[in-house]
VOPANU-861740 format. One record per residue (C-alpha): x, y, z; residue in three letters. Coordinates in steps of 0.2 Angstrom, whole numbers, plus 2048, in hexadecimal, padded with zeros to 3 digits. Each point is the difference from the previous one (the first is absolute). Layout:
REM residues N
XYZALA;...
***
This chain:
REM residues 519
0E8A122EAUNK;80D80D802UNK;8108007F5UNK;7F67F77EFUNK;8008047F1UNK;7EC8007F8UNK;7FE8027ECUNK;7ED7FB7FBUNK;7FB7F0807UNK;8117FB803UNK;809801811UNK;8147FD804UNK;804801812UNK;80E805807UNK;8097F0804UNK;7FB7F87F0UNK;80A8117F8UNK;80E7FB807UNK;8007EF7FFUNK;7FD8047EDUNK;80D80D801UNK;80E7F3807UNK;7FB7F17F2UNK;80180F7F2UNK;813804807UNK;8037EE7FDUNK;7FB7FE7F1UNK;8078127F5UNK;8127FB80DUNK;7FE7ED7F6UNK;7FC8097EFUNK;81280A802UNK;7F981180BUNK;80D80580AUNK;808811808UNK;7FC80D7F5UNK;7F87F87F2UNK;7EF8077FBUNK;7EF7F87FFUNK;7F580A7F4UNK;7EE801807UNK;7F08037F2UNK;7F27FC80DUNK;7F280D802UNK;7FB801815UNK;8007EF807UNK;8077F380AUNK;80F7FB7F3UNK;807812803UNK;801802812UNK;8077EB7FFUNK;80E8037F3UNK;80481180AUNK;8007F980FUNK;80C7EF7FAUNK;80A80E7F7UNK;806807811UNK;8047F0807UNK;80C7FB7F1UNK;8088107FDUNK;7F98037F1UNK;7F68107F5UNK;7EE8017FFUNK;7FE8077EFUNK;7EF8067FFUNK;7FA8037ECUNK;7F380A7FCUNK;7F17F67F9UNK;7FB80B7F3UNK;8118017F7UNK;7FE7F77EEUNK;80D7F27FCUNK;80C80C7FAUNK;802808812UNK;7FE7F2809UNK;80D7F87F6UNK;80C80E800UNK;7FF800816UNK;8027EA800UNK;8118057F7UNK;80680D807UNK;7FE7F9813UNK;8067F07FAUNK;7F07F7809UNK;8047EF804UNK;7EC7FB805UNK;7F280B7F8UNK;7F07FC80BUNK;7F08057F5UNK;7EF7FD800UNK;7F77F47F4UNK;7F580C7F8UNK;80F80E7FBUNK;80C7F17FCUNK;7FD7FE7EDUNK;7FF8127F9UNK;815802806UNK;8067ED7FAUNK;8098097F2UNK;80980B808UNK;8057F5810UNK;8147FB800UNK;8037F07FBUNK;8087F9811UNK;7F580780CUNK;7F47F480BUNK;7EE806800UNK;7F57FC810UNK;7EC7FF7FBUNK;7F580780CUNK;7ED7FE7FEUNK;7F680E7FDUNK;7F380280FUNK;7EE8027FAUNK;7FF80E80BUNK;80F8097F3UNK;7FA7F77F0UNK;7EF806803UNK;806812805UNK;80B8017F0UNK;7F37FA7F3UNK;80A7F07FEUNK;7F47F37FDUNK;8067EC804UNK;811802805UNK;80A7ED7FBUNK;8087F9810UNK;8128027FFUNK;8037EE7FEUNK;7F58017F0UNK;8078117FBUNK;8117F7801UNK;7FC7F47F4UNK;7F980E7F2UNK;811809801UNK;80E8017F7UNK;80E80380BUNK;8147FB7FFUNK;802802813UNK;7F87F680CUNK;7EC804805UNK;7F97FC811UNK;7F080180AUNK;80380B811UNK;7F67F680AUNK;8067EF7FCUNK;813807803UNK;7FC807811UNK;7F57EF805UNK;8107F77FAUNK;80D809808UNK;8077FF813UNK;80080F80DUNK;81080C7FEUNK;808801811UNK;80F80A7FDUNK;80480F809UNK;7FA80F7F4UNK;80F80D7F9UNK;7FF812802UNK;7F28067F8UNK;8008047ECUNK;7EB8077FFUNK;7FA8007EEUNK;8088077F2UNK;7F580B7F7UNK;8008097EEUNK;7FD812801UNK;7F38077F2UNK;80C8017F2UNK;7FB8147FBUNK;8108017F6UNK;8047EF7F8UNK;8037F0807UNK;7F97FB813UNK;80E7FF80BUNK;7FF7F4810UNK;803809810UNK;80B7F3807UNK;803803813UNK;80F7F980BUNK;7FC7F380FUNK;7FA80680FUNK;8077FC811UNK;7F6800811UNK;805815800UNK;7F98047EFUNK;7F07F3803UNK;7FA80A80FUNK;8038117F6UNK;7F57FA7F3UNK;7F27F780CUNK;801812808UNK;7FC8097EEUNK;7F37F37FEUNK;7F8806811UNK;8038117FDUNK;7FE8047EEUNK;7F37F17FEUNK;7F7800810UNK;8057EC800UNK;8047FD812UNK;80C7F3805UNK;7F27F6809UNK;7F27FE7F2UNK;7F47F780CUNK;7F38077FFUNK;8028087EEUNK;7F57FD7F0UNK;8088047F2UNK;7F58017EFUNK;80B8027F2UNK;7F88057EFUNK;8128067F7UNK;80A7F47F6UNK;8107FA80BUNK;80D8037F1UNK;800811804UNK;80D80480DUNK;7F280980CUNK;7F47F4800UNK;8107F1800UNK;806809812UNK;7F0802806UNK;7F67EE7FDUNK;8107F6804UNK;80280A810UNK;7F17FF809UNK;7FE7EE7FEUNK;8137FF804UNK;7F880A810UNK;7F27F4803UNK;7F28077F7UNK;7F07FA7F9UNK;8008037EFUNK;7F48017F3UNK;8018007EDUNK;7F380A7F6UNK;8037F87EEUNK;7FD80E7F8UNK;7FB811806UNK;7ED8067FDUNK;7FA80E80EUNK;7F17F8807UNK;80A7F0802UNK;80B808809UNK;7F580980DUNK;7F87F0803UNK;80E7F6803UNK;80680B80AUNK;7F17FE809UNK;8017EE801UNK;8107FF808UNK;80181080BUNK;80F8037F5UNK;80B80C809UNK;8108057F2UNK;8008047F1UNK;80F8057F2UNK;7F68087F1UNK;80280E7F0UNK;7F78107FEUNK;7F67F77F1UNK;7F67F780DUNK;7FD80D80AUNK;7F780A7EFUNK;7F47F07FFUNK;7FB7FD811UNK;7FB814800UNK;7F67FC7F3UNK;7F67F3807UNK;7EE807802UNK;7FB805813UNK;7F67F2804UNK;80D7F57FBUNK;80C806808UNK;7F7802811UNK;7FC7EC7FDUNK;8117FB808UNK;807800810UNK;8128077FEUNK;802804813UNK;80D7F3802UNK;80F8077F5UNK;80E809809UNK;80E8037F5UNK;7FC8037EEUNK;8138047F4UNK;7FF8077F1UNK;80E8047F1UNK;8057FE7EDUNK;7F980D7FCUNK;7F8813801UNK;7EF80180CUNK;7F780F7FDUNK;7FE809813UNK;7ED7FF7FBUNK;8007EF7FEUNK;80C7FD810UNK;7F480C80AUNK;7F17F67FAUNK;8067EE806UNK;805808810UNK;7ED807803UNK;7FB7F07FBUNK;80B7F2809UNK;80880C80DUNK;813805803UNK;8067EF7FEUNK;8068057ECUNK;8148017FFUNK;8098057F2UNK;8147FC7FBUNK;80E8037F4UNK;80C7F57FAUNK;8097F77F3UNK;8057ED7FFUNK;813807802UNK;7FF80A80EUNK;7EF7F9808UNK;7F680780AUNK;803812802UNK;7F480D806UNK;7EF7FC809UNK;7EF80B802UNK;7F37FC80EUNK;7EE8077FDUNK;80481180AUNK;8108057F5UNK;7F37FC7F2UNK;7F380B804UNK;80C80F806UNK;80C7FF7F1UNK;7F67FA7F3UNK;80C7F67F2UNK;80D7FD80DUNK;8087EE800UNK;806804811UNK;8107FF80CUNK;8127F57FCUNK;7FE7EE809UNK;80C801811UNK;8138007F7UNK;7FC8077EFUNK;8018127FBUNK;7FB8087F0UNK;80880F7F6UNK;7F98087F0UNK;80D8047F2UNK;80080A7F1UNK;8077F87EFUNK;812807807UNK;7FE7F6810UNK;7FE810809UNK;7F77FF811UNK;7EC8097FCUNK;7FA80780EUNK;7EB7FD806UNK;7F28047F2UNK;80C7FC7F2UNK;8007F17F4UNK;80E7F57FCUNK;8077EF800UNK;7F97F580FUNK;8127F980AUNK;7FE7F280FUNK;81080080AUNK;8007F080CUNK;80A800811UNK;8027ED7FBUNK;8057FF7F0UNK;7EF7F87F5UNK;80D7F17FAUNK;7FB7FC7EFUNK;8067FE7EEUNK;7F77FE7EFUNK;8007ED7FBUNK;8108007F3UNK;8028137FFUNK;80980580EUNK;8058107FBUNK;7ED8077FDUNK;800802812UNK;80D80E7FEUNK;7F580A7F4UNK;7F380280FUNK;80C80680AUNK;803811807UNK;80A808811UNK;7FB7ED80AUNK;7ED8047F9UNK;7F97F57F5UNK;7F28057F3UNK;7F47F67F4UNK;7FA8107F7UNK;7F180680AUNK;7FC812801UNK;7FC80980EUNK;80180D80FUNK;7FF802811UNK;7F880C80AUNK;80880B80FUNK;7FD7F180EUNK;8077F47F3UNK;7EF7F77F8UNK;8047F77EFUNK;7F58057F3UNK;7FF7F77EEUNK;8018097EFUNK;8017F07F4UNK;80E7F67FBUNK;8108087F6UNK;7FC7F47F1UNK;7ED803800UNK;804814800UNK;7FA8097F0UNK;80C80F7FAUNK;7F58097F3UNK;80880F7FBUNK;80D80180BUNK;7F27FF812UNK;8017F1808UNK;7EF7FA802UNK;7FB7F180EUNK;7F37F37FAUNK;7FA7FB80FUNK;7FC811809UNK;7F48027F0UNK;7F97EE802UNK;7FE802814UNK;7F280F7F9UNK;7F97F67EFUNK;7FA7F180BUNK;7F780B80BUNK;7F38047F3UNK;7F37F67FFUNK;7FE7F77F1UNK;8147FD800UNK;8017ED80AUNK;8117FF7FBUNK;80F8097F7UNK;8118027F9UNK;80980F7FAUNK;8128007F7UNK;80A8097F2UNK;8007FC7EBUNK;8098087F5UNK;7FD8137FBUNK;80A8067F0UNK;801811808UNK;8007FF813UNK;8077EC802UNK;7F37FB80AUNK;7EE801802UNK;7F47FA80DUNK;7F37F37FBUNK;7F47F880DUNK;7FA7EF7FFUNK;7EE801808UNK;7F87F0806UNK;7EC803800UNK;7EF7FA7FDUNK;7F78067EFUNK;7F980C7FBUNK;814805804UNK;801811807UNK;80480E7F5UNK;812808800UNK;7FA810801UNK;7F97FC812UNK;80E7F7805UNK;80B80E7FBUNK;7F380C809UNK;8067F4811UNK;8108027FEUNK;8028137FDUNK;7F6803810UNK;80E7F780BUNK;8108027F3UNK;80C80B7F6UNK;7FC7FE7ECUNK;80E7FA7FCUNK;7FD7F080BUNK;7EF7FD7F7UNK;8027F27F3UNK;7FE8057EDUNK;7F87EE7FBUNK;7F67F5809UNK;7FE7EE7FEUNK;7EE7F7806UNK;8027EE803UNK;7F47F1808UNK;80C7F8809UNK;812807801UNK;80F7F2801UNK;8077FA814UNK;8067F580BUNK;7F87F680EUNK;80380E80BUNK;7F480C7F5UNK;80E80A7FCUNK;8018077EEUNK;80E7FA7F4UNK;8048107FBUNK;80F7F97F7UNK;7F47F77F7UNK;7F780E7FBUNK;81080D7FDUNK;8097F07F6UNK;7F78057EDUNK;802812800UNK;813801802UNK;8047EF7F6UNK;8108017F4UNK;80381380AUNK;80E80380CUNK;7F67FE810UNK;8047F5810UNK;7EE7F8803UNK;
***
């Protein structure tokens, strides 16, 4: 049935979401959630998430979304600083953050599907009723369930929209929460219209599948997932992604959209022949893509394989949704992220703020005919350091071409300066993943005595591991030398999130410990 929400087994249909969705209101409004407050949310993909969002909404409150992965220290660190008055968790990621959570917050239990648990190696996952009694915890600790099943329908008009509040990455010290202002019925529509545009979400989801694979505490995948079911879609939630999994359940449930990462793209190429001509894909329309670099070759491949349903955007959880790429800008332009969104324009500016003209690479600046209304959680005046001429920047590097295409060099913190040349990681990992006994991999600068920097890459592969020399043979053919890494770095399995993207911060954090380097 349309507008449900499928994970596993397990199936919530529309009207049960929102009747779920009106008893969660009550019962965060009676645990003292009210206008702005924020409600900090450390669920992976599944019903909880879109309930709390959804009850969020309705009370006026922030939808923090925390990102699963973080240790106790990090998780700890974002509880604080958005002053969290509910943390909604579940069971099986409760106990590893107890330490570290603030002494007064409440703590809602939510079980662990088997379908997650199973997915995530975790084994018997305690009920949360039993989980509760294991802990040590000074604030209160309560089973989701049993408070929704307890708790009466909300039935007060909902205020203007606060959205989630989400922590950007954190490249140079703390994450800060993107903290957006309420939304009347004017800014509502604009947004729904960049959710249509930018997403290819349509207002009326009716006849939309949605599978999402990409963890929802990223902002991406937080916009896209709320919104189609928002919209009415059918959404199903793929624990965990896995290549063949996703080609059969797309199958399965003639799934129409899809929001996904590069990353995925790599491993469903690399599904043998036969396998890949197993699975009906015919029923997918609008495939979005973003987070990172896709090698043309790789974009060119899934559009030869699935057809010119694959789209490609540019954004940032400040200024959302920015540029977008159908399959046609793709294969003529190869690399581009495509054309500004309808009332956004995009200037490219040199350190000085001078204006660059097409083909040269600067600083990346958005300027909005609405102004993006937004402040950083408690730091209001870090907005002002994004700032320039009404533009607003978060350190990408680009260019545009002569009819006004964006095209990506790499992020202004992830840029390597050896020797005075500034050197862009991802243009050399957009031709490193190409060869073919790279699956996956992550370039970035350490310390040089005499040129600053050097380029190391981190090579994810099977063994025997490739041979540097070979690698370095690849990379001459399509690049300058001095782009070529001097050290290379074989690994089994290199560190990510949900999403299949690398940590690179992760990776970079060693090298440049007790040095003066933002990471």
């Amino acid at each position: 049935m349309h507008g449900d929400i499928i994970s596993g087994e397990r199936r919530l249909s529309q009207a049960d979401r929102q009747a779920r969705t009106a008893r969660a209101a009550t019962a965060l409004h009676d645990l003292g959630v009210g206008l702005d407050d924020c409600v900090a949310m450390m669920l992976r993909n599944d019903f909880p998430f879109f309930e709390c969002a959804a009850a969020c909404t309705l009370l006026g409150a922030y939808a923090t979304p925390v990102n699963w992965h973080y240790t106790a220290e990090e998780t700890g660190y974002i509880l604080r600083d958005c002053d969290a008055r509910v943390l909604v968790i579940h069971a099986d990621l409760l106990p590893a953050i107890v330490p570290a959570l603030p002494p007064d917050i409440t703590v809602l239990v939510a079980a662990t599907p088997p379908e997650i648990a199973t997915a995530y190696g975790r084994g018997d996952v305690p009920s949360p009723a039993t989980l509760i009694g294991m802990l040590d915890h000074r604030g209160p600790l309560l089973a989701w369930d049993d408070l929704l099943a307890a708790a009466g329908p909300w039935q007060a008009p909902p205020p203007d929209t606060r959205g989630s509040m989400i922590y950007t990455s954190g490249t140079t010290g703390h994450p800060k929460g993107v903290r957006r202002e309420p939304m009347d019925a004017e800014k509502q529509a604009l947004a729904a219209l960049r959710l249509h545009e930018g997403f290819g979400v349509p207002p009326d989801c009716s006849d939309v599948t949605v599978l999402m694979n990409g963890p929802m505490y990223h902002s991406a995948p937080n916009a896209y997932g709320l919104g189609a079911a928002r919209n009415g879609a059918t959404v199903i939630l793929e624990p965990r992604f896995d290549p063949e999994e996703l080609l059969a359940m797309v199958q399965q449930y003639r799934v129409t959209h899809m929001h996904m990462v590069p990353t995925m793209f790599v491993r469903l190429l690399r599904l043998p022949a036969d396998v890949r001509a197993r699975y009906d894909v015919s029923s997918l329309r609008h495939v979005i893509h973003g987070a990172a670099p896709c090698p043309p070759e790789v974009k060119r491949g899934m559009i030869e394989w699935w057809g010119p349903v694959i789209f490609e955007y540019y954004g940032s959880t400040e200024n959302g949704l920015v540029t977008v790429a159908d399959s046609h800008a793709a294969l003529e332009r190869p690399g581009t992220v495509g054309l500004p969104l309808t009332g956004l324009q995009i200037r490219i500016r040199d350190e000085n703020g001078r204006e660059l003209g097409p083909g040269q690479v600067g600083e990346i600046y958005v300027h909005h005919a609405v102004r993006a209304e937004f402040t950083y959680h408690k730091r209001d005046q870090a907005r002002a350091e994004m700032e320039f001429d009404g533009g607003l920047t978060n350190g990408d590097m680009g260019w545009l071409d002569a009819d006004g295409y964006l095209f990506l060099a790499d992020r202004r913190n992830d840029m390597v300066i050896s020797g005075g040349v500034n050197i862009y990681p991802a243009e050399i990992e957009k031709v490193l993943i190409a060869h073919p006994e790279v699956r996956d991999c992550a370039v970035f600068g350490i310390p040089h005595e005499e040129f600053g920097e050097s380029l190391i890459a981190h090579v994810e592969a099977d063994e025997p591991y490739p041979e540097p020399a070979a690698l370095r043979e690849h990379l001459a053919a399509h690049l300058a030398a001095f782009k070529i890494p001097r050290d290379f770095v074989f690994e089994a399995k290199l560190p990510r999130e949900d999403s299949g993207k690398i940590f690179k911060r992760k990776l970079r954090e060693p090298y440049w410990a007790g040095r003066d380097k933002r990471i």
